[in-house]
Every structure is written in structure tokens, then in C-alpha cells.
TORKOL-542444 format. One line per field, with one value per residue: residue in one letter; x, y, z of N, C-alpha, C in turn. Coordinates in steps of 0.1 Angstrom, whole numbers. Atoms other than C-alpha are relative to their C-alpha. Example, Ala and Ser with C-alpha at 12.3 -4.5 7.8 and 13.67 -1.06 7.14 Angstrom:
2
res: c(a,s)
n_c1: c(9,-9)
n_c2: c(-12,-11)
n_c3: c(0,0)
ca_c1: c(123,137)
ca_c2: c(-45,-11)
ca_c3: c(78,71)
c_c1: c(9,-8)
c_c2: c(12,11)
c_c3: c(0,8)
! end
This chain:
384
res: c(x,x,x,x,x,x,x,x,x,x,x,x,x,x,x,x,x,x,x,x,x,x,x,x,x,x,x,x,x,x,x,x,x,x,x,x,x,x,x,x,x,x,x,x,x,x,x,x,x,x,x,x,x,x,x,x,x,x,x,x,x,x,x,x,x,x,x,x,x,x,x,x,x,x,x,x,x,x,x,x,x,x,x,x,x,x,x,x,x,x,x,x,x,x,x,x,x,x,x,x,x,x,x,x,x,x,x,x,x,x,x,x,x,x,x,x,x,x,x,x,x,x,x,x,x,x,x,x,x,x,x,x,x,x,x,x,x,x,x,x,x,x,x,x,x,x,x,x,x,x,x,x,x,x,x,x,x,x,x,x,x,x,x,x,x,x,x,x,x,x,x,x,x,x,x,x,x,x,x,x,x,x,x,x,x,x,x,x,x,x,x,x,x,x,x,x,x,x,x,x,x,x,x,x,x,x,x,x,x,x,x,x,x,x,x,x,x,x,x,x,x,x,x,x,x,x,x,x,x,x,x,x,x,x,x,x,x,x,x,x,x,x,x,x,x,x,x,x,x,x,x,x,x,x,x,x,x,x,x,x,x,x,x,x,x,x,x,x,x,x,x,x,x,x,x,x,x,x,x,x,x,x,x,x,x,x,x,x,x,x,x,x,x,x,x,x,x,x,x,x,x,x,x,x,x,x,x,x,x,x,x,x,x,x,x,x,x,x,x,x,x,x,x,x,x,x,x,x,x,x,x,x,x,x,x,x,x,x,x,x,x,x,x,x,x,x,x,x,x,x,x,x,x,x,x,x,x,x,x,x,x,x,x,x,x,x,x,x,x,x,x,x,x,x,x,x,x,x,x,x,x,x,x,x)
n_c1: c(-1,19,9,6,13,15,7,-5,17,12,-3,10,9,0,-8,5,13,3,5,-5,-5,-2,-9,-8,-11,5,-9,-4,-17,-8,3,-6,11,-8,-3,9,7,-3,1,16,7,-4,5,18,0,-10,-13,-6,4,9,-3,3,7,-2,7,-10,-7,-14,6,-2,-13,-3,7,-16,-9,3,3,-13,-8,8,8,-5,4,-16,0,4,19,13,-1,10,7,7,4,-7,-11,1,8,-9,-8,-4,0,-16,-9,-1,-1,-16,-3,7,-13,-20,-3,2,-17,-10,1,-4,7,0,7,7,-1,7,11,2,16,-1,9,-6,-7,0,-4,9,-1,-8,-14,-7,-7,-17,-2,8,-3,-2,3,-8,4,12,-1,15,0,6,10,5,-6,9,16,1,-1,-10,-12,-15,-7,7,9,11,9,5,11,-5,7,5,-6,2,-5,-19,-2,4,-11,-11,-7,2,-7,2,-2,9,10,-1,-2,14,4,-5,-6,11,0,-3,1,1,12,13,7,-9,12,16,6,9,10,5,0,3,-11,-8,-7,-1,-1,-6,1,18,-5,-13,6,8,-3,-10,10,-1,-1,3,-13,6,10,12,-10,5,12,10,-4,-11,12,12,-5,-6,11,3,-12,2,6,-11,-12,17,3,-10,5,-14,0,1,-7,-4,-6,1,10,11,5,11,9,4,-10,0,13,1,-10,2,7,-6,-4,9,10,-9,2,12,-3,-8,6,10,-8,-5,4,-8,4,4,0,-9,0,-4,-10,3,-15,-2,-9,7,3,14,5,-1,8,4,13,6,9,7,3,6,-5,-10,-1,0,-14,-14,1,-2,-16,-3,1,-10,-14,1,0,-13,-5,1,-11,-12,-5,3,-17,-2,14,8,7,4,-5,10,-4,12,8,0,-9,-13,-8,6,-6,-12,1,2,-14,-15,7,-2,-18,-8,5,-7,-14,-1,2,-10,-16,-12,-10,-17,-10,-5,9,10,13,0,8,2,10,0,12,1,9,-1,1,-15,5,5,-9,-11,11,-2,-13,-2,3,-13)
n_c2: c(-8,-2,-14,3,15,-4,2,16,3,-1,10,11,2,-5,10,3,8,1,-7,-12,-7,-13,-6,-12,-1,-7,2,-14,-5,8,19,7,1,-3,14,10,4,10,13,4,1,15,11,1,3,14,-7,-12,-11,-15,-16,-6,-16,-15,-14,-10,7,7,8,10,5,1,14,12,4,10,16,6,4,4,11,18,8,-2,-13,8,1,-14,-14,-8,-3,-11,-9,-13,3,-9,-1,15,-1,-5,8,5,-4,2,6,6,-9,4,7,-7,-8,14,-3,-14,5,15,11,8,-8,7,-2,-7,10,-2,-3,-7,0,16,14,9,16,4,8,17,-3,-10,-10,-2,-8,5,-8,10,-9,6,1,1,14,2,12,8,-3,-12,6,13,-11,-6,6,5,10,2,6,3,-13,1,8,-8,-3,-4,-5,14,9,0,-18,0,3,-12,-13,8,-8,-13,-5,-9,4,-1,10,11,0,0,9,13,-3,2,-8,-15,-9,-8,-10,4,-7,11,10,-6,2,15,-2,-2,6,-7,1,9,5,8,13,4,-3,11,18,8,1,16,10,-4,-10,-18,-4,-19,-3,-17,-3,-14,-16,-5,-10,6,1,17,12,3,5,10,15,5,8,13,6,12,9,7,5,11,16,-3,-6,-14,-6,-15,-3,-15,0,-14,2,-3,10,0,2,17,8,-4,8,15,-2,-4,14,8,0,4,16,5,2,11,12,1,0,8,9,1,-3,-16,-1,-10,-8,-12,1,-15,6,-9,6,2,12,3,-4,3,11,8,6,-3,-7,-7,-17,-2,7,-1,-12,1,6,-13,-9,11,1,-14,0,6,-7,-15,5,-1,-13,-9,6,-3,-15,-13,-4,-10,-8,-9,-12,-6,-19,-5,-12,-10,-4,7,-5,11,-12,6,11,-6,-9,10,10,-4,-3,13,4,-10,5,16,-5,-7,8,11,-4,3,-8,3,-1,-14,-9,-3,10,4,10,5,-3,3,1,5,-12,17,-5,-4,-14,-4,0,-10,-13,-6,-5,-10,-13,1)
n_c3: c(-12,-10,6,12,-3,6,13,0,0,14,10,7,5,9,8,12,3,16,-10,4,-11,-2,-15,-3,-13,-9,-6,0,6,-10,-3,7,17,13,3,6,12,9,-2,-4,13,6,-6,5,14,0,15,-5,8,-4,2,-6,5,-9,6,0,12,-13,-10,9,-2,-9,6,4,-14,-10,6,4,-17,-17,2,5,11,6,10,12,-4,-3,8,-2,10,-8,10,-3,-6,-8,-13,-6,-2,-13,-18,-5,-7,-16,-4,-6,-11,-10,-7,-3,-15,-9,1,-9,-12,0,5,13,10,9,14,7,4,17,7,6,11,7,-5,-11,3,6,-9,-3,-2,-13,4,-3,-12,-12,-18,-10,-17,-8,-8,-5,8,-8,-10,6,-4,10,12,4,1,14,15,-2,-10,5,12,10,-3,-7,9,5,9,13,5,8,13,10,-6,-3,10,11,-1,6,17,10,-5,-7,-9,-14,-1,-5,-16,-10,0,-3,-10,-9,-3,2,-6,12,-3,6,14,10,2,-4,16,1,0,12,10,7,8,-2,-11,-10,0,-8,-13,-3,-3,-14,-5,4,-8,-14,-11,1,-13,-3,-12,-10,14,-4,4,12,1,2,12,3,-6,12,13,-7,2,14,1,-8,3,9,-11,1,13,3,-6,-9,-6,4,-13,0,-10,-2,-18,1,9,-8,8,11,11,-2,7,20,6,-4,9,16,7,-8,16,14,-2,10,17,5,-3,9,15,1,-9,-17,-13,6,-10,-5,-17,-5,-13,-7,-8,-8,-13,-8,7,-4,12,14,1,15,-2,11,2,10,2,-9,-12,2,-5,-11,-8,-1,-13,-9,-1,-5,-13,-12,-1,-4,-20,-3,-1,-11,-11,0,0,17,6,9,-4,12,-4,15,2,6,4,3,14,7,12,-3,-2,-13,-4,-5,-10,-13,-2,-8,-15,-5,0,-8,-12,0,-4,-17,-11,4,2,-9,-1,3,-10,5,-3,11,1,14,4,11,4,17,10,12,14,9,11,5,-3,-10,-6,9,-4,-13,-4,6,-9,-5)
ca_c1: c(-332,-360,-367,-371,-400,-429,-426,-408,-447,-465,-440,-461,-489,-486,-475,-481,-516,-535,-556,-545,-531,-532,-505,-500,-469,-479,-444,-427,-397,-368,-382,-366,-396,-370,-363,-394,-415,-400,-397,-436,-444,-420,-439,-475,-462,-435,-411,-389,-400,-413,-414,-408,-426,-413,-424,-390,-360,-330,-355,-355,-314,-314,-334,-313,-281,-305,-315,-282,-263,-292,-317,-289,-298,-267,-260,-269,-310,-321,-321,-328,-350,-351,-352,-326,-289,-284,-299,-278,-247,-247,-261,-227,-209,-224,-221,-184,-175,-196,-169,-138,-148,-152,-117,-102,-115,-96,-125,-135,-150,-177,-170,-190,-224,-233,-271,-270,-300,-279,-256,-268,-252,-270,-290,-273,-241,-217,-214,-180,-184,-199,-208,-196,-205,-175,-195,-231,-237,-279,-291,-305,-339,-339,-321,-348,-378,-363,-361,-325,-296,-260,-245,-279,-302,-332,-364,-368,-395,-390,-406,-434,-419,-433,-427,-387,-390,-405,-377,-348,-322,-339,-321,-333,-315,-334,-366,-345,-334,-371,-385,-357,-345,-360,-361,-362,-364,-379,-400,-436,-439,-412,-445,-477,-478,-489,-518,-525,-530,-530,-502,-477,-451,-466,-460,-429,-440,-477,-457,-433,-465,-484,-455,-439,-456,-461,-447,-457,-433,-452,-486,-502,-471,-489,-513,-550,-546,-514,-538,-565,-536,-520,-556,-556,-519,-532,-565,-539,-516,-555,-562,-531,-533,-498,-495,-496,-480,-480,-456,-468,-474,-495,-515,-550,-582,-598,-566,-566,-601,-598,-566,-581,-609,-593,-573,-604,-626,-592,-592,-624,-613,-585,-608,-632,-604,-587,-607,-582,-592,-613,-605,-584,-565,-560,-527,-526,-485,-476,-441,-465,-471,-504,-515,-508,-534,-541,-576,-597,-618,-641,-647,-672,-655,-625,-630,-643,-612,-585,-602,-599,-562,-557,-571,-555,-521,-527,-538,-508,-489,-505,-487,-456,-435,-437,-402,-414,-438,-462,-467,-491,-482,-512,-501,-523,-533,-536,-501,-467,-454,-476,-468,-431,-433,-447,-419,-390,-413,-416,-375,-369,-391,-372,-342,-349,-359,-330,-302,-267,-241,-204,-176,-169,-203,-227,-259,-262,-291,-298,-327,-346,-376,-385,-404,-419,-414,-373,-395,-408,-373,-355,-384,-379,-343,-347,-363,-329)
ca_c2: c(-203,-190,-160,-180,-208,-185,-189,-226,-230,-214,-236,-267,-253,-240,-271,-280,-289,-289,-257,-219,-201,-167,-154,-124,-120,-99,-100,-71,-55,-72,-108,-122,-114,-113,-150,-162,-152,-166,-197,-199,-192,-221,-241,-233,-238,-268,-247,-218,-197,-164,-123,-104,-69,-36,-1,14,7,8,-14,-41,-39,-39,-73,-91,-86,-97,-128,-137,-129,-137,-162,-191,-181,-184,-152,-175,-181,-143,-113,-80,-59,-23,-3,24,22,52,41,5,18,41,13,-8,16,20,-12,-18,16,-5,-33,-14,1,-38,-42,-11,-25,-58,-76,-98,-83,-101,-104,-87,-101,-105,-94,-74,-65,-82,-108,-135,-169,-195,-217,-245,-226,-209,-174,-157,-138,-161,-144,-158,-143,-160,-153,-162,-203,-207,-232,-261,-251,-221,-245,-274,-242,-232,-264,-273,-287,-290,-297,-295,-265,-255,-276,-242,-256,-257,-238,-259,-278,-257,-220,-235,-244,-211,-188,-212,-193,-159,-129,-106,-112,-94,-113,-141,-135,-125,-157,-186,-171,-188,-158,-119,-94,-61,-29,-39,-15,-43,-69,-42,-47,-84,-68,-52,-70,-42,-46,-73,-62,-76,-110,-122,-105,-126,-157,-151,-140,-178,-196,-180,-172,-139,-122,-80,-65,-30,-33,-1,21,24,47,39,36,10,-9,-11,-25,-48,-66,-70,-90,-114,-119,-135,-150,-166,-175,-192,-216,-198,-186,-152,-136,-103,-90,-61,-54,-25,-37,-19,-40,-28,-33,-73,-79,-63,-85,-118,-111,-108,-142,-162,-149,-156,-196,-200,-194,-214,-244,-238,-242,-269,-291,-281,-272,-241,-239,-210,-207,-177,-175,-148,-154,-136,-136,-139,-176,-178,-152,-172,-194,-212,-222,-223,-190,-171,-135,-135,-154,-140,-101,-109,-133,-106,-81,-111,-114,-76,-74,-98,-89,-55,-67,-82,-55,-34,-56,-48,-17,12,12,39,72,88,126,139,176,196,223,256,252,228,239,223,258,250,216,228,251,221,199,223,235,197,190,220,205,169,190,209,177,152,170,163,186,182,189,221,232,224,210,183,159,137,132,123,138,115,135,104,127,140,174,175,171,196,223,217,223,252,273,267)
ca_c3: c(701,726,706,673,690,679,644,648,658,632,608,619,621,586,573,535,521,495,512,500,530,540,568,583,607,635,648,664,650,665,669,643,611,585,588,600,576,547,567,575,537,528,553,539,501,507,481,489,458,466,456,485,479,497,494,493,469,502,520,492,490,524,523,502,528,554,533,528,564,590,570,554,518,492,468,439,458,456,430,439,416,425,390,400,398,414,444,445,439,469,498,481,487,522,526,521,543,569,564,561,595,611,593,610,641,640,626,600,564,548,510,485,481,441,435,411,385,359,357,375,375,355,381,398,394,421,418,415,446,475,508,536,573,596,623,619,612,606,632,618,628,600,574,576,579,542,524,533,552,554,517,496,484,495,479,456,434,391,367,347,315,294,309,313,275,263,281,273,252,253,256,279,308,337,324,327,365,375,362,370,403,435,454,446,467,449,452,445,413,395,398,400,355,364,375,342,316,291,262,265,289,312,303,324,354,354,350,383,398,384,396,431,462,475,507,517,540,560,535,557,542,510,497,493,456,459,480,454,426,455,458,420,429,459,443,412,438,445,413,407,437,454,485,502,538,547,569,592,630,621,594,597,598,572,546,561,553,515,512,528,508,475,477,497,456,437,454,442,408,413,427,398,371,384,411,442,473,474,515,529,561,576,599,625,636,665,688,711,707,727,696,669,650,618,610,581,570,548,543,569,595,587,607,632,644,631,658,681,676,675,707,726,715,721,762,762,754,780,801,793,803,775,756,739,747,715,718,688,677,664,638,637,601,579,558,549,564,601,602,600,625,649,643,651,681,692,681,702,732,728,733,765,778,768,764,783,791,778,799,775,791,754,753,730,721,692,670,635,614,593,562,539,507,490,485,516,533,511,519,556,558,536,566,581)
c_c1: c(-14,-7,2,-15,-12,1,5,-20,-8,7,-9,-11,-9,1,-8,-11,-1,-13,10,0,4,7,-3,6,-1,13,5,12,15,-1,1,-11,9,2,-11,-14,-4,1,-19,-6,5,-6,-13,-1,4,5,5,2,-4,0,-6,0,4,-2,13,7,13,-8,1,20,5,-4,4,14,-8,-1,10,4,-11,-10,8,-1,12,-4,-12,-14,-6,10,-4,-2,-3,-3,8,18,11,2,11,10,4,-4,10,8,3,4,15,7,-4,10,11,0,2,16,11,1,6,-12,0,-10,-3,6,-13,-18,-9,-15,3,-13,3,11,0,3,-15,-12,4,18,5,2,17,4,-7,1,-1,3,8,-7,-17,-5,-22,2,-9,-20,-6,5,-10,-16,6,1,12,5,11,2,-12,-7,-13,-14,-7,-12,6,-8,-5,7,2,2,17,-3,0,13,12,9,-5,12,-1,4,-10,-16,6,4,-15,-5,8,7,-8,-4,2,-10,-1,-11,-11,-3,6,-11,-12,-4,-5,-13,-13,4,0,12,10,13,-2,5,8,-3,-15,9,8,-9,-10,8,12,-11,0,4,3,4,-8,-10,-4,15,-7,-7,-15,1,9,-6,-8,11,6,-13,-3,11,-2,-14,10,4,-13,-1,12,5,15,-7,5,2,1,8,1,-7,-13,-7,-14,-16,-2,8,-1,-10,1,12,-3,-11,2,4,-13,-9,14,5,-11,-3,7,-7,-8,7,4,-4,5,-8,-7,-1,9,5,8,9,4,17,6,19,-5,-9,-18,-9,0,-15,1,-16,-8,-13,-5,-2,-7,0,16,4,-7,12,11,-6,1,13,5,-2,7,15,0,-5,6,12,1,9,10,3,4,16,-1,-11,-2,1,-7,-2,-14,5,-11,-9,1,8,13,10,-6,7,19,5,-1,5,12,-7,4,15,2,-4,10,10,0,-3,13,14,9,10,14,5,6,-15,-15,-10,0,-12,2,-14,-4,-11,2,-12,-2,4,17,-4,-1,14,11,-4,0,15,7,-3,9,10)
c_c2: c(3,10,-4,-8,6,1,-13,-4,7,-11,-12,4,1,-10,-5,-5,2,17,14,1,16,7,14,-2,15,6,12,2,-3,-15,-7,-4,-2,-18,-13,1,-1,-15,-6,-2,-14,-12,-5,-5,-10,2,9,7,8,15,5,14,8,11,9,-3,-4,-13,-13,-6,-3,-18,-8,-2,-6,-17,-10,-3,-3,-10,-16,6,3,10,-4,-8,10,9,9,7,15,11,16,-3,8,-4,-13,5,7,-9,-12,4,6,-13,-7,10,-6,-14,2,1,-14,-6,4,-6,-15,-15,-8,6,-4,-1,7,-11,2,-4,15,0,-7,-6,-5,-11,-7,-9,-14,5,13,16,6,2,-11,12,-10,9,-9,-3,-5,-20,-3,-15,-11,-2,10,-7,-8,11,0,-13,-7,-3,3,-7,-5,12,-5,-7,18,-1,-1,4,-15,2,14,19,-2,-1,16,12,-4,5,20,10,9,-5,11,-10,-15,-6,2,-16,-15,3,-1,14,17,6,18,12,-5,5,-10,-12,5,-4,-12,3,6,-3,10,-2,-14,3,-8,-19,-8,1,-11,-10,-2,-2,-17,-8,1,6,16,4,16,2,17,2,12,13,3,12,-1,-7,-11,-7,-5,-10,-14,-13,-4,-13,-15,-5,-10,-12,-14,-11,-10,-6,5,4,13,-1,13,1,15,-3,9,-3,4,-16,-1,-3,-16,-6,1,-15,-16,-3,-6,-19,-11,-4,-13,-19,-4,-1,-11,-12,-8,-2,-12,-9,-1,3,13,6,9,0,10,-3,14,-4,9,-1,-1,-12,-6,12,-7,-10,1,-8,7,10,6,9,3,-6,5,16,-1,-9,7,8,-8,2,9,5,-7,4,13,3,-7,7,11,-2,4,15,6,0,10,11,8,13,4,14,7,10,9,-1,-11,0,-5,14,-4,-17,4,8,-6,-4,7,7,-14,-8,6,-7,-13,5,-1,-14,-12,3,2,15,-3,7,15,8,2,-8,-10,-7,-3,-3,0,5,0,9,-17,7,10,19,4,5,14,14,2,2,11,10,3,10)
c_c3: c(6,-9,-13,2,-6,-13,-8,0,-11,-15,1,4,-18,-11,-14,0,-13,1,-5,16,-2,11,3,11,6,11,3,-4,9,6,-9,-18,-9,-1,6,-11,-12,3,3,-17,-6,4,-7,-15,-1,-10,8,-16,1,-7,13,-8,11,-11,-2,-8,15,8,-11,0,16,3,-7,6,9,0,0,16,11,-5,-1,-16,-7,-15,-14,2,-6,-13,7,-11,1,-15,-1,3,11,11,5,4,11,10,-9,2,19,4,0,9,12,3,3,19,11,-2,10,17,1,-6,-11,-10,-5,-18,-2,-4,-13,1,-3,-8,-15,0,7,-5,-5,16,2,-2,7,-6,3,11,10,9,8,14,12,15,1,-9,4,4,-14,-2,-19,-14,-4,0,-17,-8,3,6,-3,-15,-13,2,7,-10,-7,-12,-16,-4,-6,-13,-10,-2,-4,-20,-4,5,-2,-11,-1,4,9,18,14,-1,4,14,7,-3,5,15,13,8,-4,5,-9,8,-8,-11,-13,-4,-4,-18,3,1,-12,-10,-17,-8,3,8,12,6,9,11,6,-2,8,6,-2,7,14,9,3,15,3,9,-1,-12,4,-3,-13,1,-3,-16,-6,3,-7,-8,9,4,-8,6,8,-4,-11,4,1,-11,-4,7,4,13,6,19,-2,16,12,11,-1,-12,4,-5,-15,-15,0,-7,-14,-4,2,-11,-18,-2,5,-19,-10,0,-4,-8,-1,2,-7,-12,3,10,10,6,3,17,5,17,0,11,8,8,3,6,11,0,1,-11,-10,-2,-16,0,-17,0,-7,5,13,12,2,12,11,11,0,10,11,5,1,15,13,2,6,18,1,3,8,12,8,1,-12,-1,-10,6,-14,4,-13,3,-11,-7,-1,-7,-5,-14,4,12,20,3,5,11,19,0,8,11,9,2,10,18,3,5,11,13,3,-1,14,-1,-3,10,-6,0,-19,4,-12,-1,-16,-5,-11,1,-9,-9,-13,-20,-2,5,15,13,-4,6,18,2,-8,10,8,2)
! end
């Protein structure tokens, strides 16, 4: 379709080498990032192996439904990994309330879609549960971006010889869904022990990281601190000659450069261990097709072309008519009790401006603050 073409294009420009690659998808929310860039990374690796990393745990289960109904991929490609069952079992049980109601409505109701933390079919065999979306058939476009086609998988890549020998038989079945499972979908802290090497759990998780690419979904939601452990993960990615995508419109410079940085040293390891290619491209992949580019860079060629690409997009955008307007709210003081005070001041403003009249004479509007913290949410709807 028209509103896939901009990352149908970064597929060939992306296309397999011998050349580490570094993406970021620049794409805006709504232009179809979910499905292109897993297909750009498959492009730049010529596998469809990967760990996608989110900062949330719903945003990871949420991500495995997407993977499944809007990319092409089949139940028995992807795990998710979230560390909480808590947390699963309530978005499946949103999520079958969400089909009943498509039900109720004369529609048609997906089956159950089986990712689970464990029991995963072995690979190469059908799970019990398929999902099957009656209504959405991927185009051949997003089938031949991942590897596949009608009536064969996707080129997911095998573990080496000697990795498949050593986990062969064991028993730990979640180690054995993170390591043999082309895809999983996970909160970043299920991978961050790869980064430390201190004791031996880490062991499984350094060998998905050795042999699966890497793909960061909103890197600027972190905290400075995740940031630091997250350039230990793409320098690795680096070092072990995979590749690496981040997926984020808002990604600030200074986070890009640390991260381009990181894997640009960690290819130079890899280039110095094993004679590959010690050449990096950086991909700047826009829906803005005249933004995109691929081209080979170093550290110091590298920040001056992302402020390039920031800029243009961003005078493009001027362009366009505002679908949204900012206001920033100043609290008095510098306290959770002030800030509160500015929000339901500012709710109350949204009101007076937005609000409709019912026919039994109410005011109503609608309306969210978001609070990034459980605390923080509890404590404002305590002044209530």
C-alpha cells in the first residue's frame, strides 16, 4: 500500500551485507512502525531473529498481538517474556472481553493467541491454538520483507551447531523458549543480565543476545541510568557482529550518538576477532521517504548527519497542519502536592474549553493524566 512505500524503501536500501548496520525508525505513530521495523532489520541481517526490547510489560504483550495480527508472524515465531503473571493474565482477559464484544456485534472472534512464558511448542511444530485474523491477509510485500511467502516460514536463521547441541535436552524450559524461539517480544530487564557478566545467570541471556539481532521500541522513555546498561547491550549486539534498530520518533540526539557510538567500538571488536567488516551503516528511516538514508558512518560523521535528518523532518512537519496543540503547565513549587494542583487546574481548563452540553442540560468532557509512576497515580486520586 501507499502508506507502507517508505519502509518498502529502506528494505532495499538496507539490504544484507557483510557491513554492521545501525537503524533508527524515525517513523510517526500511525505509519505502520510495528511492521516496518522488523521488516527493515530483517533486511539489514537476511534472518528474521531478533529481541524486541520495551520499557513496559502491557506494551511487550501488546506487541506480540500486534506481531501476530498486523505483521504475518505465526503464534509458533514469537514468545513473550514479561516476568509477571499478574500482569499477562489481566491483558488476556482484556483481550478476550475485546472479542466477545466483536462477537456481540455480529462479528468474527479471533482465537486465542498461545504466547505464553511457558509451554511453547517445540520448533517446527504447530501450536495447539493457531491465530487466525479472518479479516487481515499480509500483502506479499510484508511476507517477502520477513523472510517468507505463501506455504513456507520465514528464513528465521539456526542456532550455531554447537549452542543447539549444548541446550538439547535441558530442562529449563523458559531458557529454552528465550534461546530457540525466532522472535521474542520482552521488557528490556528479561536481557539487561547479558550485560553483566557477574555470576552465571547470565549465561542464556548473552547467548540470545550473541545470536539474535536487537530492536528498541521508545529508547528516550528510559531513565539516564537504563541508558548507560542499554549501551553495555548494543555495544555486545557490536561485538557479536548482529544487528541493531531503534525504534523511536523522539529519540534525543545525545542518546543516538552514545548508542551509535557504542555499536560503531563494539564492530571494531567484532572486525578484530574475526576479520569481518569493521564498516557501519547508519540508517535514518523516515515515513517521510525523502528523510530516509543509509550510508556508511563513524562516531564523528555520525552527529552531525542525525541533526541533518532531525532538521529536515522537523521542516517538513512545519508544513503540515498541527493535529495536536502542547500547553506546558508551570507548578508553583517544586512538589508532588504543586504539581497536583497544576494538573487539576489545567483538567479543569480543558474542561471549560471542550465540554458539550447533553440534552439533560450536563457538561461533559473527556480526558487522561497520564502519571508515569502506580504511586504517583494512587497519591493523585487520593486528593479526591
Amino acid at each position: 500500500s501507499d502508506e507502507d512505500d517508505w519502509f518498502e524503501r529502506a528494505i532495499r536500501d538496507a539490504e544484507a551485507s557483510d557491513h554492521g548496520f545501525f537503524g533508527i525508525v524515525l517513523a510517526r505513530t500511525g505509519s505502520g512502525k510495528t511492521r516496518g521495523a522488523p521488516a527493515i532489520l530483517q533486511a539489514a541481517a537476511g534472518r528474521c531473529r531478533f529481541f524486541l526490547g520495551l520499557g513496559l510489560r502491557t506494551l511487550a504483550l501488546q506487541s506480540g498481538d500486534e506481531y501476530v495480527e498486523e505483521v504475518g508472524f505465526q503464534p509458533w515465531h514469537l514468545q513473550t517474556l514479561i516476568g509477571d503473571r499478574t500482569a499477562r493474565m489481566l491483558h488476556e482477559l482484556a483481550r478476550e472481553q475485546r472479542e466477545e464484544a466483536v462477537a456481540d456485534r455480529g462479528g468474527s472472534s479471533a482465537a486465542e493467541q498461545d504466547v505464553l512464558d511457558e509451554g511453547l511448542p517445540a520448533w517446527g511444530q504447530r501450536a495447539s491454538r493457531s491465530f487466525e485474523d479472518p479479516d487481515y491477509v499480509p500483502s506479499e510485500a510484508e511476507l517477502g520483507a520477513l523472510g517468507g511467502g505463501p506455504g513456507h516460514e520465514p528464513n528465521t536463521g539456526e542456532l550455531p551447531e554447537r549452542i543447539a547441541r549444548a541446550v538439547e535436552g535441558g530442562t529449563d524450559r523458559r531458557a529454552q523458549a528465550l534461546l530457540r524461539t525466532p522472535v521474542i517480544a520482552a521488557t528490556l530487564d528479561q536481557l539487561m543480565s547479558a550485560a553483566d557478566g557477574r555470576g552465571g545467570s547470565h549465561l542464556y541471556r548473552m547467548l540470545r543476545l550473541a545470536t539474535s539481532d536487537l530492536l528498541l521500541d521508545e529508547i528516550d522513555s528510559y531513565e539516564p541510568e537504563d541508558v548507560a546498561a542499554i549501551t553495555r547491550l548494543v555495544y555486545l549486539a557490536g561485538v557479536f557482529g548482529r544487528q541493531v534498530v531503534i525504534a523511536s520518533a523522539t529519540i534525543p540526539p545525545a542518546i543516538a550518538r552514545s548508542l551509535f557510538t557504542a555499536f560503531y567500538q563494539g564492530r571494531q571488536a567484532y572486525a578484530q576477532l574475526t576479520g569481518g567488516s569493521s564498516t557501519c551503516l547508519a540508517g535514518w528511516v523516515s515515513d517521510q521517504q525523502a528523510m530516509t538514508r543509509v550510508e556508511a558512518h563513524t562516531p564523528a560523521t555520525f552527529q552531525e548527519q542525525h541533526e541533518a535528518r532531525i532538521q529536515g523532518i522537523v521542516a517538513a512537519l512545519d508544513q503540515e497542519p498541527p493535529r495536536r496543540r502542547l500547553e506546558v503547565i508551570h507548578p508553583a513549587e517544586r512538589s508532588e502536592a504543586a504539581a497536583f494542583e497544576a494538573m487539576t487546574r489545567a483538567a479543569w481548563d480543558l474542561h471549560t474549553r471542550h465540554a458539550f452540553t447533553t440534552s439533560a442540560g450536563l457538561r461533559l468532557s473527556a480526558g487522561v493524566v497520564r502519571l508515569a509512576q502506580i504511586r504517583s497515580c494512587r497519591a493523585y486520586t487520593g486528593i479526591f
